[in-house]
PDB file as gemmi writes it, atoms N, CA and C in Angstrom:
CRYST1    1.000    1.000    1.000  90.00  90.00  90.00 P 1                      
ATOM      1  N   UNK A   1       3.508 -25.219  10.487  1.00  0.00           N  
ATOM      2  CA  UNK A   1       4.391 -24.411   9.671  1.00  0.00           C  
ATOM      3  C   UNK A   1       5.547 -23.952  10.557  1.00  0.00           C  
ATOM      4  N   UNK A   2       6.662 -23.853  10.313  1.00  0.00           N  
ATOM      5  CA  UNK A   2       7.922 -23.722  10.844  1.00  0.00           C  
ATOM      6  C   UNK A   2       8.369 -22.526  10.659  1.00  0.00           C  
ATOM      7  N   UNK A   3       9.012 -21.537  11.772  1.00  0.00           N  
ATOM      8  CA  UNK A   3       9.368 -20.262  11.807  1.00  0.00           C  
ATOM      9  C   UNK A   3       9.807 -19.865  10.260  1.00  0.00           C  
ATOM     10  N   UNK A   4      10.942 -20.695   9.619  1.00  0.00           N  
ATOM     11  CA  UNK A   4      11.193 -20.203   8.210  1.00  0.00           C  
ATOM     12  C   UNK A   4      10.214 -20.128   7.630  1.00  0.00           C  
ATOM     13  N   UNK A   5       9.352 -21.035   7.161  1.00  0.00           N  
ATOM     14  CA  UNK A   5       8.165 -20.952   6.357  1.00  0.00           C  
ATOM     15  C   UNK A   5       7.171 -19.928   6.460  1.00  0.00           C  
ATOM     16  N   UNK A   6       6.780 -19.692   8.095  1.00  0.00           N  
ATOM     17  CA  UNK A   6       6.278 -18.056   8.287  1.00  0.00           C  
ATOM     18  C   UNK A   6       6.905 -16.703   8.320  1.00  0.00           C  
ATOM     19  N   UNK A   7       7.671 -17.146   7.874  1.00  0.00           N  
ATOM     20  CA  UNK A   7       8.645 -15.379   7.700  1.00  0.00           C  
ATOM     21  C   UNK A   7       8.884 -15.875   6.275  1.00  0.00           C  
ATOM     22  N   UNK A   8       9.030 -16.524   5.254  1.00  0.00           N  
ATOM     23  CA  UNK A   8       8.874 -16.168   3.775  1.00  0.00           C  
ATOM     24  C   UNK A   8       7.676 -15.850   3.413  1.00  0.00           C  
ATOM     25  N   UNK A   9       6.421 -16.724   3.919  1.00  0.00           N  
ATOM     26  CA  UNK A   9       4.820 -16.243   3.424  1.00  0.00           C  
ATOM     27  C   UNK A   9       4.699 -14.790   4.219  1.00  0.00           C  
ATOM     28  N   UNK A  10       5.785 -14.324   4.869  1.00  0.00           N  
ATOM     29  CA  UNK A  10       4.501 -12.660   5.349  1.00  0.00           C  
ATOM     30  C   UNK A  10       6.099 -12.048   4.233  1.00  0.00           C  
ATOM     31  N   UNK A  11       6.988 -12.224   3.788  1.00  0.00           N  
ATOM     32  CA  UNK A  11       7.541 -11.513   3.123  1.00  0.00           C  
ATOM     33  C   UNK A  11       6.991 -11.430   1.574  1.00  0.00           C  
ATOM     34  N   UNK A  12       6.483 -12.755   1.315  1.00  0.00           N  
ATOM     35  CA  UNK A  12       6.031 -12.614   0.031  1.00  0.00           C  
ATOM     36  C   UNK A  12       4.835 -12.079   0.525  1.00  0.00           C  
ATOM     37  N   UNK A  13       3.997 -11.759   1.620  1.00  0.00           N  
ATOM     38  CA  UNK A  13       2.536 -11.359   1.077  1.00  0.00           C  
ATOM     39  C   UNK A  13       3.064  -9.544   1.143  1.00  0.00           C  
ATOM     40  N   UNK A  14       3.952  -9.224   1.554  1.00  0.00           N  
ATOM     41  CA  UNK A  14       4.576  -8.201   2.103  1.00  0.00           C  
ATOM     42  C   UNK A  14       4.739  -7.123   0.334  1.00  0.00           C  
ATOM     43  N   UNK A  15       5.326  -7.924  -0.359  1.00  0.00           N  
ATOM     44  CA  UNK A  15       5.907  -7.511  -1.416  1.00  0.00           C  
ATOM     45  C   UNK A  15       3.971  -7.531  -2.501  1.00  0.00           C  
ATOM     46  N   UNK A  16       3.044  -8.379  -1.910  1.00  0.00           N  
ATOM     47  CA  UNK A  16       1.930  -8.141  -2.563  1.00  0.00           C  
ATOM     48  C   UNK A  16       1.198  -6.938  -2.216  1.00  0.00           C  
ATOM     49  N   UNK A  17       1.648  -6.883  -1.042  1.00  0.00           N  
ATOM     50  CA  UNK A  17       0.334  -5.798   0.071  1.00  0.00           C  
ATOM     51  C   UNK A  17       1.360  -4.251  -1.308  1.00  0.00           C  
ATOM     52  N   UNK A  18       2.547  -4.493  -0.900  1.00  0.00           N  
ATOM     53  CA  UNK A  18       3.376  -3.483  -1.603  1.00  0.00           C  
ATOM     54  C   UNK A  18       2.704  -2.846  -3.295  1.00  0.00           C  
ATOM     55  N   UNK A  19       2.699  -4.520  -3.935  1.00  0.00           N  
ATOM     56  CA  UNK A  19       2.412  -4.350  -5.236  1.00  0.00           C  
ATOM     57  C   UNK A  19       0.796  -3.709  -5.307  1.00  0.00           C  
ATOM     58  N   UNK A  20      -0.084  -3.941  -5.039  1.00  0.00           N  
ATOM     59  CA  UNK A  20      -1.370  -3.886  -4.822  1.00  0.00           C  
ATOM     60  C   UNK A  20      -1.543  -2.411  -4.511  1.00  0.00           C  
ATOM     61  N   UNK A  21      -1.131  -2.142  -3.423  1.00  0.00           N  
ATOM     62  CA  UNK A  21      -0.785   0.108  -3.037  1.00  0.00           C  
ATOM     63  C   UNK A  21      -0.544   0.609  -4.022  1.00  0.00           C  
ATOM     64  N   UNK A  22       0.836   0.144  -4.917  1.00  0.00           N  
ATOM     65  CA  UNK A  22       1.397   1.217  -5.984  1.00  0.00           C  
ATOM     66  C   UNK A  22       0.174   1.010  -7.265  1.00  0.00           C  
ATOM     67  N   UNK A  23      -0.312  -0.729  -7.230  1.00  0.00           N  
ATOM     68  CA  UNK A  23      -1.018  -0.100  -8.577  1.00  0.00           C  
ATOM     69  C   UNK A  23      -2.646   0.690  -8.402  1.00  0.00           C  
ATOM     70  N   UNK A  24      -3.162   0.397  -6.985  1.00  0.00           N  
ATOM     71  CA  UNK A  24      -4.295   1.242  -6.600  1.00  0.00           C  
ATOM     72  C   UNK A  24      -4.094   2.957  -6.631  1.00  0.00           C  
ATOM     73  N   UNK A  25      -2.903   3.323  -6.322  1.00  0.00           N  
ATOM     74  CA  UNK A  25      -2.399   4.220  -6.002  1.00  0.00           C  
ATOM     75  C   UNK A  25      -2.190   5.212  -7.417  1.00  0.00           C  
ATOM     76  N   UNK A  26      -1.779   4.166  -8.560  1.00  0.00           N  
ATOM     77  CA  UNK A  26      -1.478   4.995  -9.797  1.00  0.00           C  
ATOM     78  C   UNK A  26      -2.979   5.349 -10.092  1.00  0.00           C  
ATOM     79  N   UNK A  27      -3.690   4.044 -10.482  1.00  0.00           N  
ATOM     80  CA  UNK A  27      -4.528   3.564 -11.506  1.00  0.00           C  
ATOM     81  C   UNK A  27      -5.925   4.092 -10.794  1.00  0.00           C  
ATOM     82  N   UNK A  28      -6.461   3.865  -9.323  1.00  0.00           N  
ATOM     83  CA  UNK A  28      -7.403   4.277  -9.009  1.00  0.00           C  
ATOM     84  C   UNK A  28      -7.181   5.289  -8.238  1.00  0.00           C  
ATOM     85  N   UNK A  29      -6.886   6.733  -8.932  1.00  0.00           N  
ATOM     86  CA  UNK A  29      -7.308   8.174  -8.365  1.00  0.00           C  
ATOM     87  C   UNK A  29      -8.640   8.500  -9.076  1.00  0.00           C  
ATOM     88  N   UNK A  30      -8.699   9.472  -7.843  1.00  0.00           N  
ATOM     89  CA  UNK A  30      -9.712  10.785  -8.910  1.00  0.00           C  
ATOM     90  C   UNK A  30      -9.363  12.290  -8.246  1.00  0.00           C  
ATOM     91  N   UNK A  31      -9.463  12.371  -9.671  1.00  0.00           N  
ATOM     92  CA  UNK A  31      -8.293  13.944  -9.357  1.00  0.00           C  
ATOM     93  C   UNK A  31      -9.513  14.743  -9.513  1.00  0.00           C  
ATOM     94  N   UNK A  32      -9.232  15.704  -8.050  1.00  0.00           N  
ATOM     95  CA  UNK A  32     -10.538  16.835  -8.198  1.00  0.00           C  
ATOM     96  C   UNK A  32      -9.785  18.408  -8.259  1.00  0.00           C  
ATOM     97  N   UNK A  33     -10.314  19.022  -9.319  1.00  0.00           N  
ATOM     98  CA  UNK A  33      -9.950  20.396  -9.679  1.00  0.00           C  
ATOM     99  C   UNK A  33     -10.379  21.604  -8.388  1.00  0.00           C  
ATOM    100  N   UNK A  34      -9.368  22.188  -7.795  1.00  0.00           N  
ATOM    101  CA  UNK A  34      -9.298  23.095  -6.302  1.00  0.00           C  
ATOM    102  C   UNK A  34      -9.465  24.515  -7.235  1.00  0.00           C  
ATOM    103  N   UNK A  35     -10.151  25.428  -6.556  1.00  0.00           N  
ATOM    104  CA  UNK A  35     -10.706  26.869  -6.757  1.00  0.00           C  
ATOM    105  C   UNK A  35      -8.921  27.221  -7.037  1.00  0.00           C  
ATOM    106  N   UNK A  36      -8.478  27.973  -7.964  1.00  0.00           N  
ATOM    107  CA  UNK A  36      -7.183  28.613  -8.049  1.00  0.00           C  
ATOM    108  C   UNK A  36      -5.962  27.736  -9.222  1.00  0.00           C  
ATOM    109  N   UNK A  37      -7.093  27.085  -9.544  1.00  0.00           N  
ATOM    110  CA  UNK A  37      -6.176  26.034 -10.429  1.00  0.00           C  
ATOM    111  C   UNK A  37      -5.426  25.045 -10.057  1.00  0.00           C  
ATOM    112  N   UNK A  38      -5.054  25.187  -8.775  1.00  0.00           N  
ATOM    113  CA  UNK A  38      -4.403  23.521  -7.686  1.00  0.00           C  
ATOM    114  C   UNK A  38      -5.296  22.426  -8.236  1.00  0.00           C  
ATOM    115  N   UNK A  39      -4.681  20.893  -8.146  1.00  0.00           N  
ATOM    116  CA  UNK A  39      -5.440  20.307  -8.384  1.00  0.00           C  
ATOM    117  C   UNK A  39      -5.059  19.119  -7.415  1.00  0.00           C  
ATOM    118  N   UNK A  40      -6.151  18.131  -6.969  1.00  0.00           N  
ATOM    119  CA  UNK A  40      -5.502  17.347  -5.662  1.00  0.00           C  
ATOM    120  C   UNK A  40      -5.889  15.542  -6.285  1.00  0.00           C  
ATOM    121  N   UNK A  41      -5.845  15.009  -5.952  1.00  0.00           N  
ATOM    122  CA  UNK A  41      -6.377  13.872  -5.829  1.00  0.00           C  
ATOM    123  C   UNK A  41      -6.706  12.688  -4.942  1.00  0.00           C  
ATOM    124  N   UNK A  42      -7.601  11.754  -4.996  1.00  0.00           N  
ATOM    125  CA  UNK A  42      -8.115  11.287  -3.826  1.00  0.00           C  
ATOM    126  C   UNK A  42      -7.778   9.776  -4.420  1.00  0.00           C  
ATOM    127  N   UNK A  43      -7.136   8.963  -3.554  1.00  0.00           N  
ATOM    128  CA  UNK A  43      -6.474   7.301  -3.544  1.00  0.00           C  
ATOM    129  C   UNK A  43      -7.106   6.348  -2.878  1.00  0.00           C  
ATOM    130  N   UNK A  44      -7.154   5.424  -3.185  1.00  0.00           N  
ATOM    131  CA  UNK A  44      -7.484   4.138  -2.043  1.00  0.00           C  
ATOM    132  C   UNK A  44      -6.343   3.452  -1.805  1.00  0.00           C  
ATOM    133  N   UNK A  45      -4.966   3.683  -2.245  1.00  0.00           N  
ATOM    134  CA  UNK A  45      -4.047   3.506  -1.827  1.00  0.00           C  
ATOM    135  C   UNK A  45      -3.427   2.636  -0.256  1.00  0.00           C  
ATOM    136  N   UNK A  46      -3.967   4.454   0.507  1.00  0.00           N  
ATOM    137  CA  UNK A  46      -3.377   3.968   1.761  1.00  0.00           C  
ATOM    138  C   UNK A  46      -4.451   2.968   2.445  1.00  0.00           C  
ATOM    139  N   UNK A  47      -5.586   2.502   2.042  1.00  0.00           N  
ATOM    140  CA  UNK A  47      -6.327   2.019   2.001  1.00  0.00           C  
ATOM    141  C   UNK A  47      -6.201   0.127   2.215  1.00  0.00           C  
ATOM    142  N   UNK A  48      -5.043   0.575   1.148  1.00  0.00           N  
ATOM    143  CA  UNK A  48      -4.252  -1.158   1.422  1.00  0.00           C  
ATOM    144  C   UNK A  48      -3.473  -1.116   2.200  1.00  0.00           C  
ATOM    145  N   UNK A  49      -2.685  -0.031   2.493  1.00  0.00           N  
ATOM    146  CA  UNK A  49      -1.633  -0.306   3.361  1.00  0.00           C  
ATOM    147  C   UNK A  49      -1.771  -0.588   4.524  1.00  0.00           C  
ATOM    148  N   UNK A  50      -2.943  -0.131   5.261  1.00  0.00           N  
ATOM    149  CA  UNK A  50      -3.802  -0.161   5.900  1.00  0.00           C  
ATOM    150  C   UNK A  50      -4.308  -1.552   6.223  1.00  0.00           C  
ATOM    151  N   UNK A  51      -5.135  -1.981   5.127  1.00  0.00           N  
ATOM    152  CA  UNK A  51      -5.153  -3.633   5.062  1.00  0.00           C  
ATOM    153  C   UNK A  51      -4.292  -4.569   5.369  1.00  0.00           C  
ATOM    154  N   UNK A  52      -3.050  -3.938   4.804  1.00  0.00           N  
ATOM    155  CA  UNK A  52      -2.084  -4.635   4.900  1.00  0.00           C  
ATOM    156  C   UNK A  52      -1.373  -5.277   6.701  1.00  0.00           C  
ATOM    157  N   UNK A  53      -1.316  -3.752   7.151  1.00  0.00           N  
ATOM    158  CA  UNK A  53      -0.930  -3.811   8.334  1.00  0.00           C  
ATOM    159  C   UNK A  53      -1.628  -4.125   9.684  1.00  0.00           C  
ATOM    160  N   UNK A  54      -3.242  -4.527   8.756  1.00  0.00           N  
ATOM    161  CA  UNK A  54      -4.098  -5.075  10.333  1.00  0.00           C  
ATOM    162  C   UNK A  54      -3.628  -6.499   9.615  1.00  0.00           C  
ATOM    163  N   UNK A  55      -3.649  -6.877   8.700  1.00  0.00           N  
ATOM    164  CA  UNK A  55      -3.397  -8.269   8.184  1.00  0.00           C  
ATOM    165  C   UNK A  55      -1.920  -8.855   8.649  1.00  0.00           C  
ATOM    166  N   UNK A  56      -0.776  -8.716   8.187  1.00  0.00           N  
ATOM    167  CA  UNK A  56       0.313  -9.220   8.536  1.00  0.00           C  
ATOM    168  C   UNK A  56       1.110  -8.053   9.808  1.00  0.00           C  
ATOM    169  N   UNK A  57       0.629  -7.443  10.447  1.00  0.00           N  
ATOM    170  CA  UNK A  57       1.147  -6.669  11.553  1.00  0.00           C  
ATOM    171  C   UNK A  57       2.005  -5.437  11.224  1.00  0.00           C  
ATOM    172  N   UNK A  58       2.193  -4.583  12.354  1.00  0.00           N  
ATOM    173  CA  UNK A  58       2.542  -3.563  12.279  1.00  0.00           C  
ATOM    174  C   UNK A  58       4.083  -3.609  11.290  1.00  0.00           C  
ATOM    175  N   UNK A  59       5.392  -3.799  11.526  1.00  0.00           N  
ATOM    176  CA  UNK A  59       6.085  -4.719  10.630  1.00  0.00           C  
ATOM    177  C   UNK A  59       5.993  -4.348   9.437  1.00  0.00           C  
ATOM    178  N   UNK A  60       5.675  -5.987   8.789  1.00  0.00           N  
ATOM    179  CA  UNK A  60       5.755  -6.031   7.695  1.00  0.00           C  
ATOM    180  C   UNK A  60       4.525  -5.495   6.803  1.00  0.00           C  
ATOM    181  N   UNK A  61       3.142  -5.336   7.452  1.00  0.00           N  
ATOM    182  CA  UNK A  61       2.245  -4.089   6.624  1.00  0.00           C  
ATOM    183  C   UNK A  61       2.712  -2.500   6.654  1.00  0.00           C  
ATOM    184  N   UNK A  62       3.541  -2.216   7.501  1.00  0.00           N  
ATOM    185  CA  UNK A  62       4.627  -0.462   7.001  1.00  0.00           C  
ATOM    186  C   UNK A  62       5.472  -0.939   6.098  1.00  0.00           C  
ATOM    187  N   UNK A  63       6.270  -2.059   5.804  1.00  0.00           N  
ATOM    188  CA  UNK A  63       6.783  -2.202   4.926  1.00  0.00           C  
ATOM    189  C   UNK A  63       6.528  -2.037   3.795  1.00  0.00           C  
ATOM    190  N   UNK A  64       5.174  -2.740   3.791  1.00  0.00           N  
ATOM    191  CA  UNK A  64       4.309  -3.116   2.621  1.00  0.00           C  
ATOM    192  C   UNK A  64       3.903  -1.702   1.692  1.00  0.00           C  
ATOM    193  N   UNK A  65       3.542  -1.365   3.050  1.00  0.00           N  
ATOM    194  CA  UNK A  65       2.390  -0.035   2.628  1.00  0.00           C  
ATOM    195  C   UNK A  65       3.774   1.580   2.421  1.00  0.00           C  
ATOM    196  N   UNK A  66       4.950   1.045   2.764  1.00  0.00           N  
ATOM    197  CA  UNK A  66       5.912   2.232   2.895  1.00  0.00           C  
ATOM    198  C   UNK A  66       6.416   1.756   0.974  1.00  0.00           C  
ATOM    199  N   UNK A  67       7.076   0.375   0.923  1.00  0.00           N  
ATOM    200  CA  UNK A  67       7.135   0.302  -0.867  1.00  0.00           C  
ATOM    201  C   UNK A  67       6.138   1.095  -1.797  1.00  0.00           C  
ATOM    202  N   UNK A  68       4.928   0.375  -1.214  1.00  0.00           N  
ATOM    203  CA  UNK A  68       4.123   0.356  -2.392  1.00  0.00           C  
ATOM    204  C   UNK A  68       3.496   1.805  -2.492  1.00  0.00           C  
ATOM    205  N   UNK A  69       3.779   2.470  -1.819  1.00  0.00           N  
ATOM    206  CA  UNK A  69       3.006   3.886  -1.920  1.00  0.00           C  
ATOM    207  C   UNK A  69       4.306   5.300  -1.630  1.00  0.00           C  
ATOM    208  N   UNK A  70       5.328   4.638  -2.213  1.00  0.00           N  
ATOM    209  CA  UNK A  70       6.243   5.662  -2.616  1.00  0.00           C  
ATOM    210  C   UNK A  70       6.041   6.361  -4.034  1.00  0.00           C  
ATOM    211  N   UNK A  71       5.585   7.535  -3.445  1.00  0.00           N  
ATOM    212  CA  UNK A  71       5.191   8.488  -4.286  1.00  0.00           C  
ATOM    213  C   UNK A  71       5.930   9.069  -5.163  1.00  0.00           C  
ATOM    214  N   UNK A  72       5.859   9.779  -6.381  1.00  0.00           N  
ATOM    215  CA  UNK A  72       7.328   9.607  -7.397  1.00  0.00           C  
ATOM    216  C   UNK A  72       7.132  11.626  -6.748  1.00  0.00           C  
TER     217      UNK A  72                                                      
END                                                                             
């Protein structure tokens, strides 16, 4: 595989590691109710990003994991 060809496959897996955070991130919380009415919730989120960045390197898994887990 030729330098171009490995820098489009870690950009496209880049934009997956991304996609994969935001929808773990929406879809699998669990929101736990705090004494005072606060309420917090717990993600597996960074979980991928994480994945992400032992997988395609420091780089492009912060990339990954910095898209996909921008918090609104």
């Amino acid at each position: 595989m030729n330098q171009t060809n490995k820098t489009i496959h870690k950009v496209s897996l880049t934009g997956l590691f991304a996609a994969m955070s935001y929808v773990v991130f929406t879809f699998l919380q669990f929101k736990i109710t705090l004494p005072g009415g606060d309420a917090t919730s717990i993600h597996l989120g960074n979980a991928v990003c994480v994945l992400g960045a032992l997988l395609l390197g420091g780089l492009y898994g912060g990339l990954g994991g910095a898209i996909g887990d921008d918090h609104r």
